[in-house]
C-alpha positions as CSV (number, residue, x, y, z in Angstrom):
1,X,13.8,7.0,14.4
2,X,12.7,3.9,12.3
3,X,10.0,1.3,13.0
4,X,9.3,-2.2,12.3
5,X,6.5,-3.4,10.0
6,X,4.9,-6.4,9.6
7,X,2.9,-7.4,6.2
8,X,0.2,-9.8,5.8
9,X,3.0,-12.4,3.5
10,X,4.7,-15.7,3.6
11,X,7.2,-13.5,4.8
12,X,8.4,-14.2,8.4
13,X,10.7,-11.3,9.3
14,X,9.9,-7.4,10.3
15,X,10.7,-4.6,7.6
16,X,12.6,-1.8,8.8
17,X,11.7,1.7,7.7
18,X,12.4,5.4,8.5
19,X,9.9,7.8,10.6
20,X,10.0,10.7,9.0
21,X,10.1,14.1,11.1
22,X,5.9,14.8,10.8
23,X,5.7,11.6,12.4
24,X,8.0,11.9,15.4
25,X,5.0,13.3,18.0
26,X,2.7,10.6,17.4
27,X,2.9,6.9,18.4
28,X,2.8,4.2,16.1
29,X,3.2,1.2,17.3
30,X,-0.2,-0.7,15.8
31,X,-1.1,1.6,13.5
32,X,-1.3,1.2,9.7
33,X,1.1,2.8,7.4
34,X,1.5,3.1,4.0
35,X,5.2,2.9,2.3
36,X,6.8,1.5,-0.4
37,X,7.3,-2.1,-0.7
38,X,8.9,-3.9,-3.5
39,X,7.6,-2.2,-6.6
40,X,4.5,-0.7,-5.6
41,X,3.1,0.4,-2.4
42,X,1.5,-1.1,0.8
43,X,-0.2,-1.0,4.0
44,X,1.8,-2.6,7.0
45,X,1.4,-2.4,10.4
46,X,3.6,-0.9,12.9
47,X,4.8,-3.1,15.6
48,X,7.9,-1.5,17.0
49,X,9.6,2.0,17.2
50,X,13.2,2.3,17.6
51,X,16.4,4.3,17.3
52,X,18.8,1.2,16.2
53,X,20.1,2.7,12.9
54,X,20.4,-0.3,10.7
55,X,23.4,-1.4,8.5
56,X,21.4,-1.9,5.1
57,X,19.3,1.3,2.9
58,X,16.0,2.2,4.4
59,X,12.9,3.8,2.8
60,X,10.4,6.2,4.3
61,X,6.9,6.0,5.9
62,X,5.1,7.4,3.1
63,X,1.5,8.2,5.6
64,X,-0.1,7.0,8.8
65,X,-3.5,6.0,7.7
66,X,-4.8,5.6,11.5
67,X,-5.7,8.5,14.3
68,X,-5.6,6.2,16.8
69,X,-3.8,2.3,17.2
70,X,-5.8,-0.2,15.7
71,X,-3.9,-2.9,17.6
72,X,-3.3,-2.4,21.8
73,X,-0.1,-3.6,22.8
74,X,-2.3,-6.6,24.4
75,X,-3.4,-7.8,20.6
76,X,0.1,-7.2,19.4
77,X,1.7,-9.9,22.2
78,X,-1.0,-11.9,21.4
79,X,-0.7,-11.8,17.9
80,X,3.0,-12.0,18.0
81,X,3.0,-15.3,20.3
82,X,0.6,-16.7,17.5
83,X,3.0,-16.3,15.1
84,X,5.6,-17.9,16.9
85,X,3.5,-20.9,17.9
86,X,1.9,-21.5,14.5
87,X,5.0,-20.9,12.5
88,X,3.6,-17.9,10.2
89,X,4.2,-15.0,9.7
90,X,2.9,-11.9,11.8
91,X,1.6,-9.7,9.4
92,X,-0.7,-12.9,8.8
93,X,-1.9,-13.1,12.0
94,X,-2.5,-9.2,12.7
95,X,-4.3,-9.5,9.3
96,X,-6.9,-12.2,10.4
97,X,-7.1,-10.3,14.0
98,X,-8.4,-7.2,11.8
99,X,-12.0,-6.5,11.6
100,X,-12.4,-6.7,7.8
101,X,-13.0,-2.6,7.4
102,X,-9.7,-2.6,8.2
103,X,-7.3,-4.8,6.6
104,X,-4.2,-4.8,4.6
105,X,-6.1,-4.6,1.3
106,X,-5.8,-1.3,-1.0
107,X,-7.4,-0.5,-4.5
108,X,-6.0,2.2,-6.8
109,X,-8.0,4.1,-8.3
110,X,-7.4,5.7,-11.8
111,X,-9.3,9.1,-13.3
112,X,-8.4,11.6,-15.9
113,X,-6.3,14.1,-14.2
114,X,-7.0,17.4,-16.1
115,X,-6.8,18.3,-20.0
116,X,-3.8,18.7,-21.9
117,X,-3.2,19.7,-25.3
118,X,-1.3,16.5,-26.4
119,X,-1.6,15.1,-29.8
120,X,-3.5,11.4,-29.2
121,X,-4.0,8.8,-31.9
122,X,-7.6,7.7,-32.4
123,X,-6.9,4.6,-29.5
124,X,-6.1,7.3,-27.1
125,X,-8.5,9.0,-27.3
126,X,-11.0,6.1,-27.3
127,X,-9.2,5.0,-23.9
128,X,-9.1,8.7,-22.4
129,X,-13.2,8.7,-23.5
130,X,-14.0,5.7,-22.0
131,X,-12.1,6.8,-18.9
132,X,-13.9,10.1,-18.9
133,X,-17.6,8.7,-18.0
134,X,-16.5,7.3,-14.7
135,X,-15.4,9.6,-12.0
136,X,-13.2,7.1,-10.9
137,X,-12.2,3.2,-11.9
138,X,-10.5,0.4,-10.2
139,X,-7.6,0.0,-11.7
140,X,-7.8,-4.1,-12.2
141,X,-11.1,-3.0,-13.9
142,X,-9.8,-1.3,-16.3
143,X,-7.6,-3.8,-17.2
144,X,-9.9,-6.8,-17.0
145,X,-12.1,-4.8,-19.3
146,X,-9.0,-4.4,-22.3
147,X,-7.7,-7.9,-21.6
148,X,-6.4,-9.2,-24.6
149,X,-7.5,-6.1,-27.1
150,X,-5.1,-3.7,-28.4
151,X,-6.7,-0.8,-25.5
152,X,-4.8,-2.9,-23.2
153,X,-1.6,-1.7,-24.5
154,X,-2.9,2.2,-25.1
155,X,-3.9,2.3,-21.8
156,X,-0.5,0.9,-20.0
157,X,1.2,3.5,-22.6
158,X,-1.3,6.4,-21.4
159,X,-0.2,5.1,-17.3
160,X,3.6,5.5,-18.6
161,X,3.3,8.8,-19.8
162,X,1.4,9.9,-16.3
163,X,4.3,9.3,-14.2
């Protein structure tokens, strides 16, 4: 199975990806999902289901973040005639048809993940401190707070070796 997802961008076409298995007994059409787009990750919203296996590579559903639809299929026609009318993209429309709680917007987080016996130079550990006070820091933050020091480049090395 794969479904169609719509992104709040510029963007005016549908993004095909694959339901994985877990997913099969639940519907999706106008829930949130979170997959991997370009580089990173993002929420999209499901706006179609479908067995059409397309020609091109497809990636995964990575979660459902939603028990139940956050769009009806009455909000999705409307929202998809919007698009057509107006000339912009879907995911734009579903976006401003959200309540804010529960938009396309998501933070990352970043935390010290446990203690290992590494050797750190004296900027490491500075970083890994600093890190250590908060129990958890938005990532843009973090770097808004090193922005043009040398801890800026320490800590991007420090995400590096993490992954």
């Amino acid at each position: 199975m794969f479904a169609d997802i719509a992104f709040p961008t510029a963007v005016r076409r549908l993004f095909t990806y694959q339901v994985p298995q877990e997913f099969f007994s639940t519907s999706l059409v106008g829930k949130r999902v979170w997959v991997p787009y370009r580089n990173s990750y993002a929420i999209g919203i499901v706006t179609n289901v479908h067995e059409h296996t397309p020609v091109f590579d497809v990636k995964s559903i990575k979660k459902v973040l939603d028990e139940y639809p956050v769009l009806n299929a009455e909000l999705l026609t409307l929202t998809h005639w919007i698009h057509k009318f107006y000339y912009c993209s879907w995911g734009e429309v579903i976006q401003a048809a959200l309540p804010s709680g529960l938009n396309f917007v998501s933070n990352t987080y970043v935390r010290i993940a446990g203690n290992q016996s590494i050797e750190l130079t004296e900027s490491e550990e500075f970083v890994l401190s600093e890190l250590s006070n908060d129990e958890a820091m938005l990532h843009q933050d973090v770097l808004k707070r090193w922005r043009r020091t040398s801890y800026q480049k320490v800590y991007k090395k420090l995400l590096k070796g993490a992954e």
